[in-house]
Every structure is written in structure tokens, then in C-alpha cells.
C-alpha positions in Angstrom: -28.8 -23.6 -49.6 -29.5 -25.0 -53.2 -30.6 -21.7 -54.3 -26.7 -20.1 -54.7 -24.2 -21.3 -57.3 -20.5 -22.0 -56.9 -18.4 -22.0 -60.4 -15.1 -23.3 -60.7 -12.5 -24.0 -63.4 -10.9 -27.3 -63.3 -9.0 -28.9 -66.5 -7.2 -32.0 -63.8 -10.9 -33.6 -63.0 -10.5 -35.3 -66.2 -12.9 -38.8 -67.1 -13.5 -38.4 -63.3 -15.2 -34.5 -63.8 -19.1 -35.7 -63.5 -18.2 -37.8 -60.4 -16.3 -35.4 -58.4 -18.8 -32.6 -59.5 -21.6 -34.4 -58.6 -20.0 -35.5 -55.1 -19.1 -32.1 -54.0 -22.5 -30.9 -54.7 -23.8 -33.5 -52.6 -21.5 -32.8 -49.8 -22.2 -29.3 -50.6 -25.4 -29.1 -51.3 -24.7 -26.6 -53.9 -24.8 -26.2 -57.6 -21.4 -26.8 -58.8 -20.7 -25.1 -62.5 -17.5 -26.0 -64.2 -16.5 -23.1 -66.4 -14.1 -22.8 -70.0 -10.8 -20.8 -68.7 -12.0 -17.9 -71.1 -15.1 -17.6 -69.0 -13.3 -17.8 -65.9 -10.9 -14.9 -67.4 -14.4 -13.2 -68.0 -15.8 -13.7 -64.6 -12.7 -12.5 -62.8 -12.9 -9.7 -64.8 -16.3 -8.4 -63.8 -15.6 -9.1 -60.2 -12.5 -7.2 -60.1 -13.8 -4.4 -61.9 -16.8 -4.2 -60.2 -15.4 -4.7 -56.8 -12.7 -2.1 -57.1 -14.5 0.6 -59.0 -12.1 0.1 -62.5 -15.4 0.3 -64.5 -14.9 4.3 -65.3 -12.9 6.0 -67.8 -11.0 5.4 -70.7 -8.1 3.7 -69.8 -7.9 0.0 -70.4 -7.9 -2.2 -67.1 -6.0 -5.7 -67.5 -7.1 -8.6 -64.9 -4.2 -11.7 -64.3 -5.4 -14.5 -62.8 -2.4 -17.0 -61.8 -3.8 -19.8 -60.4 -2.9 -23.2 -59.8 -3.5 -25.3 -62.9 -4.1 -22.7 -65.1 -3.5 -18.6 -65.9 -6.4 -16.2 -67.1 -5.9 -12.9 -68.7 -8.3 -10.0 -69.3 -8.5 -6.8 -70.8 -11.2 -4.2 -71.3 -12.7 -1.1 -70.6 -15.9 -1.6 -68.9 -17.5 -4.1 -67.0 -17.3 -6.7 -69.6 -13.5 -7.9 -71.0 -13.1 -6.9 -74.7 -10.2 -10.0 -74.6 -9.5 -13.4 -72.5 -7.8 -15.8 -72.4 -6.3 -19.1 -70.4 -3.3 -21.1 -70.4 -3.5 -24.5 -68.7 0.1 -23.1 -66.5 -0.4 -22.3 -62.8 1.6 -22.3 -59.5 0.6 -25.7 -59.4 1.5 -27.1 -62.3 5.1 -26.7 -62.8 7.7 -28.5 -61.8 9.8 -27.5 -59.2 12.2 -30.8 -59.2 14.9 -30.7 -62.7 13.5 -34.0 -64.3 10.1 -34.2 -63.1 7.4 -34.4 -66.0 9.8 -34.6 -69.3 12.3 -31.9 -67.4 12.2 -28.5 -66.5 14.0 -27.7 -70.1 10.2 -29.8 -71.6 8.8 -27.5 -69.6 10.2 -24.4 -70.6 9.5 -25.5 -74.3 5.9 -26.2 -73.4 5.6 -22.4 -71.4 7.1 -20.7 -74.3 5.0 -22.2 -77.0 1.7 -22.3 -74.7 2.6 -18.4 -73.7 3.8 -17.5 -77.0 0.7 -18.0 -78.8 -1.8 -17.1 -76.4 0.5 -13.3 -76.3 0.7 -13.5 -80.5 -3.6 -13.7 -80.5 -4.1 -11.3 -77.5 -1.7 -8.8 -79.1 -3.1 -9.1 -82.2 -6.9 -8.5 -81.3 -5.6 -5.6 -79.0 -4.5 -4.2 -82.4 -7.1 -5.0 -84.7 -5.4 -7.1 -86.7 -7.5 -10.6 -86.1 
């Protein structure tokens, strides 16, 4: 059983990442990785690309990957992404009550700024122009 390797992305874990790592791999008894969100965006990548035959051609394939404390993106043309990359916003993390966590207007702010930059540098390496 020691011999496969789970890898996970997880930016909540916090001062208590080591701990919880260590414990699951215990209770696991399985290497546990913890990966960047630009690598997660790059794994996701290969396995949806490689899974669903997107490898061929010349059109660009772009990969999402919502999940629950965080969102990847990924763009490319083979089985590698030529561009990633993560926002810590997910299902998960939003609020869902109107003055929860600073208030859903905070929150807003924080998406568009978060969002808005991550778009700006992704745009611009699409283009060329980093």
C-alpha cells in the first residue's frame, strides 16, 4: 500500500499542515503530497487531457478546476499546460450568509481583485506580452 501516492491541494491546513498530513498518512498508510495550486492546475491538466483524448491538434484545450477552497485554470496544447493558475475561491469558500466574513460586498471586492489579476497575467501570457 505505501508504494502509491495521493496528492492533494490544501491552503486551510494552515500551522496544523505537518500534523494533519502526517495523521492521514498514518491512517492511510499512504504518501500524502501537498501540492502549489499552479501544480494542481498542471496535474488536472494532464489528467483531463490524457483521459479524454484533448492531446491532438492545434486547437488550444482550457481545463477549470472549481473546487472547494480554491479554483485552477489551465491552458495548453499538448499534454503539458502552457499557463496555470489558482485563486484561493472555491464552492467552499464563499459566503452564502450577507454579513458572514467582512460581508458578501468584502467579498465581492476580494473576488474581483483576486479574479482580476489572476485574468490580467493569464491574458497577457496568452498574448505574449509578459
Amino acid at each position: 500500500m505505501g508504494d502509491k501516492t495521493m496528492s492533494c491541494h490544501v491552503d486551510d491546513w494552515g500551522a496544523h499542515r505537518e500534523a494533519v498530513r502526517r495523521t492521514l498518512e498514518q491512517a492511510l498508510g499512504q504518501v500524502i503530497e501537498v501540492v502549489s495550486g499552479v501544480e494542481e492546475a498542471r496535474l488536472t491538466f494532464a489528467g483531463i487531457t490524457g483521459t479524454c483524448s484533448l492531446t491532438t491538434g492545434d486547437e488550444p484545450v482550457v481545463v477549470l478546476d472549481l473546487g472547494g477552497a480554491s479554483t485552477e485554470l489551465a491552458e495548453g496544447r499538448g499534454a503539458a499546460p502552457d499557463r496555470t493558475f489558482s485563486v484561493p475561491h472555491g464552492c467552499a469558500t464563499l459566503p452564502v450568509v450577507p454579513g458572514s466574513s467582512g460581508g458578501l460586498e468584502a467579498e465581492c471586492r476580494r473576488l474581483r481583485q483576486n479574479w482580476g489579476a489572476a485574468v490580467a497575467t493569464f491574458a497577457r501570457e496568452a498574448s505574449g506580452q509578459v
